[in-house]
N, C-alpha and C positions, 0 to 999 in steps of 0.2 A: 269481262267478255262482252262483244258487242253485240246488239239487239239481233234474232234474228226476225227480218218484220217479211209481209206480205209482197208479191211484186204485182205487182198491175197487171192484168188476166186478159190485156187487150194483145192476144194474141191469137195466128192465125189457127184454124182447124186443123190443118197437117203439122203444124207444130205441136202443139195439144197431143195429138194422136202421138207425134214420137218421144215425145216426153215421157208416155204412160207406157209407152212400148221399151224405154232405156231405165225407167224407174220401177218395174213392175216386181221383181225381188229385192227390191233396195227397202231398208226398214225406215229410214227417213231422206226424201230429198230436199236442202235447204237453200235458200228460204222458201217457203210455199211459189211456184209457180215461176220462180226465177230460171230453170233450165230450159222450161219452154219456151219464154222469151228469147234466150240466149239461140234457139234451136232456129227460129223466127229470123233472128237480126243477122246472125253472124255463120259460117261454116266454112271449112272444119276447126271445131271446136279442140281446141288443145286440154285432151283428157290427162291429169297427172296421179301418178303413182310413186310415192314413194316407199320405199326398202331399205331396212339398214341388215346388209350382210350379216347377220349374229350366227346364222347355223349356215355349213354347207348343203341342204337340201330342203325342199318344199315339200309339203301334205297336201292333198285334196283341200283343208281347209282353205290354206293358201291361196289355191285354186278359184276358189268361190268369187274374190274380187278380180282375179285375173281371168277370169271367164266373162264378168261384167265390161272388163275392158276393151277384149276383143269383141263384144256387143257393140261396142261404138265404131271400132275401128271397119265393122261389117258395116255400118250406116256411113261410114265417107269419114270420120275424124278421124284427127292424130292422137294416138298416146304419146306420150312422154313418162316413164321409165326411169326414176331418180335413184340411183345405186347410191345411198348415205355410208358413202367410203366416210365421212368425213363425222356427222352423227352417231356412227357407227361406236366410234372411239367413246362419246359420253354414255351412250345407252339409252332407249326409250324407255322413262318410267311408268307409263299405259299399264295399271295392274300387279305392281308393283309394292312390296311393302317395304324392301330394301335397295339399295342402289347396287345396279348392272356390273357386274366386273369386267373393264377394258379390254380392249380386244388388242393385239398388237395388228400393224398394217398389215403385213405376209398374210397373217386369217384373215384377214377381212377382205384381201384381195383374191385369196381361193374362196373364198364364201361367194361372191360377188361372181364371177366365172362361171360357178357350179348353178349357181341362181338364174344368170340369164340362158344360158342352155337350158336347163330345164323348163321355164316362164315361157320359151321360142316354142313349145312344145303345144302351148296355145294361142299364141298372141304371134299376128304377123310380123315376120322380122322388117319384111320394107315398111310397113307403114308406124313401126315404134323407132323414136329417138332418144336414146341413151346418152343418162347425162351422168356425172358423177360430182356430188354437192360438194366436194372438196375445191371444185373447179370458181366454186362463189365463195366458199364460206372459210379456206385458207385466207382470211383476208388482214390488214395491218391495224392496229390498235385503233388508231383514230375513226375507221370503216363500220370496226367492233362495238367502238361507245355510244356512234350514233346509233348503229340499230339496237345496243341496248337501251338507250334513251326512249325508243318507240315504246317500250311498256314497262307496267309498272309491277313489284311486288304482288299488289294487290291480284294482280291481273294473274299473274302464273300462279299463285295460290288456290284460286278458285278449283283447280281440278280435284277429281273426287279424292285420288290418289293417296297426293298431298294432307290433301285434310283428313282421309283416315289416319295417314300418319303421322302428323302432328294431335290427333287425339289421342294416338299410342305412346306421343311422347318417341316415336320414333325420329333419328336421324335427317334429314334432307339438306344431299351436299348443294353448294352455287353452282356444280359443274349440271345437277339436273335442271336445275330451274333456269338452266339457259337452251334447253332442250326444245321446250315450243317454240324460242325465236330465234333459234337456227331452222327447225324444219318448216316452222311459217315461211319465214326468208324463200325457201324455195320456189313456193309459191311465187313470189316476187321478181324469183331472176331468172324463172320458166314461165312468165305471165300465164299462168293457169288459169284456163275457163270453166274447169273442172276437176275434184277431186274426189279418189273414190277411196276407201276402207273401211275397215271394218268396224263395229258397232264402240269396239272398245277405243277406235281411235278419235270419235266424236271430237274430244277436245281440240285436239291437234289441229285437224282439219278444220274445223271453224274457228281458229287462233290465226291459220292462213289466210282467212277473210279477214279478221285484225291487223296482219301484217302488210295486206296488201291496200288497205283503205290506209294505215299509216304510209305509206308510201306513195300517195293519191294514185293508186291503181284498180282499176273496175275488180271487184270481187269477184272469187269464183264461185261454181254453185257446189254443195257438198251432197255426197252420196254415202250413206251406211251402208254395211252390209251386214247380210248374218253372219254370226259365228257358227261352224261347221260342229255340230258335236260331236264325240268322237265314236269309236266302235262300242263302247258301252250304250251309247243314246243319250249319256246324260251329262257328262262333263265335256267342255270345250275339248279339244283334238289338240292335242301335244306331243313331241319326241318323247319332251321330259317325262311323264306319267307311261309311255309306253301304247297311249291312246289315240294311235294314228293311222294314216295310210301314206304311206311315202309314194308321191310319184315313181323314184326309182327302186323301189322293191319290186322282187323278182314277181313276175306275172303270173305264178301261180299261190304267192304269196296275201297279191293284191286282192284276185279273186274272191283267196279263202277269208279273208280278213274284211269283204264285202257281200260274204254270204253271213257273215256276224252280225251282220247292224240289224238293232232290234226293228221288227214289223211298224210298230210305232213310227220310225225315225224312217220309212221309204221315202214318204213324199217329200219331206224338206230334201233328202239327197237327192230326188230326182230334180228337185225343181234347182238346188244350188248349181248339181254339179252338172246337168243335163238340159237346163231351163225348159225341161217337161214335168206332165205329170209322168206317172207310174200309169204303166197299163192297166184298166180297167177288165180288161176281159181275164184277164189269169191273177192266180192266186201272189202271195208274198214271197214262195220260195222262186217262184219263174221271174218275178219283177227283181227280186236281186242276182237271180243268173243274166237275164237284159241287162241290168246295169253291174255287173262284172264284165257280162262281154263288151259292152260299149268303150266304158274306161279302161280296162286292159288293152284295147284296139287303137283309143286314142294315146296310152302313154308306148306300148311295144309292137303296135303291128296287128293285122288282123289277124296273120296264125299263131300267133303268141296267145290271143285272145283263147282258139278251140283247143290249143293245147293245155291252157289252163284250166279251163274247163273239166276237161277230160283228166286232170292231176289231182281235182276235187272228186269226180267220181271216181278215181281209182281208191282214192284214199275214205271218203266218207259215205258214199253209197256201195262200192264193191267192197269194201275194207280190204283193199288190195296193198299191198306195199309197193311203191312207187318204183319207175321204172329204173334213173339214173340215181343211186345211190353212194354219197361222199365216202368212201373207205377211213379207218380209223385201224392204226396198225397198233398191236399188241404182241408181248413180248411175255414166256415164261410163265409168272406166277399171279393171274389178275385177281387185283384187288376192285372187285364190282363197283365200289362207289369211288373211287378215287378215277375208276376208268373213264366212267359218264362223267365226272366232272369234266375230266381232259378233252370228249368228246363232244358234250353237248355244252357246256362252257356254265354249268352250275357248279353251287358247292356242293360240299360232301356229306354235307347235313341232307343238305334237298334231296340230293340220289340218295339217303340213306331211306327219308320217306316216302319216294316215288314205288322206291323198290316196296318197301313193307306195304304199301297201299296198292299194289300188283299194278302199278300203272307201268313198269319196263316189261315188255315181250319179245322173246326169243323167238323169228321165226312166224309171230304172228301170237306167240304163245306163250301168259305170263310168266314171268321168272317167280320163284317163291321168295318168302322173304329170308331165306336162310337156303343154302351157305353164301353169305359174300365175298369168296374167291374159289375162283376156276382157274384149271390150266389154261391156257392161252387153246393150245388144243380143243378143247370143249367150246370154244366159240367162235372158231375159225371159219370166218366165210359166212359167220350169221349177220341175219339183217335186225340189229339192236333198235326197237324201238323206245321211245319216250314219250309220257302221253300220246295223243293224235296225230302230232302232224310232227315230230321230229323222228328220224333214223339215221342210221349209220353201221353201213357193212364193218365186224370186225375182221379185220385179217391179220394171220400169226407171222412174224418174220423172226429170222435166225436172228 
């Protein structure tokens, strides 16, 4: 990996000043003092992002670099928006202790769709250019060797990754270890003057200062960001674990699942996802209702935002059962734990302990743990709850 060294600090005061103003949540900007200069010499600065389609939908944490981006694009630069249609296929090993399972093109292509809709949701559509790395890196063998020429074994080894897993005695295919010098590459054939993600993508990003000095091209400058922990407070924000907030959850969902985050964890989300602090003058339960209605407002509208609101107090300060409730039809002779499973999309084990542990109520009103079957009759029209925040009206049909 190449040095990252100092830049010469002979630059102007307004450059200085926006530098500290583009870098002020960023956990490392590289090399020391090189954005400033860039801020100095050059504008608009081509900020680059890349993305490889793996999931159809973003999280807030997602958000955090993508909030960073439109930070620049509000000071006069361009993004540039790299859809790794083509990356996509290998997999980024960032974090990884085994290798990514292949995506076929059709996913990757609704992945990619679903992404940029959602990403326009902050980031200005006129001023981002959308490229897709297929568009450089479908390239012919002879195009292939040289750029794998630009580096060496040694050099893709170095990530932390890697070397956990070779101390594991783990697996590492060639198709990963050509992973930094296709996504350095982009860098290259987007002449990026900057690139921004996240803490864990460190390597990457400064492997495209690698790529680009092998190519005699002025280097870009690199920006970390934080990683978004998740609703717990304490582990990273994932689908996978269940530890998220999806931009396109429903807005009363969003809300609920933002009055969750521990007291601890306000000021990094205000300042990630809000680039504020946290109001001072009111307590912790009002600063997470501010920031539910902010981000609710920004992902669905502002009455989306008081209605969500209002679907939190009905349900956790009034303990009211909410207004629009999903019907669930039953028939005959219900079997209680087979029914919630088909309803609320658990096993029959789980409903067999929600029920013993009174957490299902009829009506507002625990169920006991015995009998588990009713006519259909005896629960006709009621509103079945599950824990807190799930329900569903049973209705009997012929």
């Amino acid at each position: 990996m190449s040095n990252v060294t100092q830049e010469p600090a002979e630059t102007s005061e307004e450059a200085l000043h926006q530098a500290a103003a583009l870098t002020s949540t960023a956990v490392e900007a590289l090399p020391g003092g090189r954005l400033a200069s860039q801020l100095d010499g050059q504008a608009p600065l081509r900020i680059k992002l890349g993305i490889d389609p793996t999931a159809p939908d973003i999280h807030l944490g997602h958000t955090v670099v993508i909030n960073k981006l439109r930070e620049f694009q509000d000071a006069g630069h361009q993004v540039v928006l790299i859809i790794g249609d083509f990356t996509a296929r290998i997999g980024d090993p960032s974090g990884r202790s085994d290798q990514r399972p292949m995506l076929d093109p059709e996913r990757i292509d609704a992945n990619a769709a679903t992404f940029m809709e959602q990403a326009f949701k902050i980031l200005d559509r006129e001023r981002t250019e959308v490229r897709f790395n297929s568009e450089w890196l479908r390239m012919g063998s002879d195009q292939l060797f040289g750029l794998m020429s630009k580096a060496t074994v040694a050099q893709l080894l170095e990530r932390d990754d890697f070397q956990k897993r070779m101390a594991a005695s783990d697996p590492i295919s060639a198709l990963e270890l050509m992973y930094p010098l296709l996504q350095g590459y982009d860098s290259v054939a987007m002449e990026a003057d900057v690139e921004v993600g996240g803490t864990d993508q460190k390597f990457n990003l400064l492997f495209g200062r690698d790529m680009q000095s092998a190519f005699g091209r002025p280097q870009q400058s690199v920006l970390t960001m934080p990683i978004l922990p998740g609703i717990d407070g304490v582990k990273k924000m994932s689908k996978s674990t269940g530890n998220y907030i999806g931009v396109t959850d429903p807005p009363e969902e969003m809300f609920g699942k933002l009055m969750r985050v521990p007291d601890a964890n306000l000021q990094e989300y205000w300042n990630l996802l809000l680039s504020e602090d946290p109001p001072a003058e009111v307590g912790p339960n009002e600063a997470k209702r501010e920031l539910g209605r902010r981000l609710v407002a920004r992902f669905h509208g502002p009455e989306a935002s008081g209605a969500a609101e209002e679907h939190f107090n009905r349900l956790f300060v009034r303990h009211e059962v909410p207004e629009d409730v999903a019907e669930f039809e039953i028939t005959g002779e219900v079997h209680l734990p087979a029914a919630l499973a088909d309803a609320f999309g658990i096993s029959r084990s789980e409903a067999r302990r929600v029920i013993g542990q009174g957490g299902v109520r009829k009506d507002g009103e625990p169920l006991p743990a015995e009998p588990l079957d009713y006519p259909a009759s005896a629960l006709d029209g009621a509103v079945i709850q599950v824990g807190k925040r799930r329900f569903k009206r049973f209705v009997e049909v012929a």
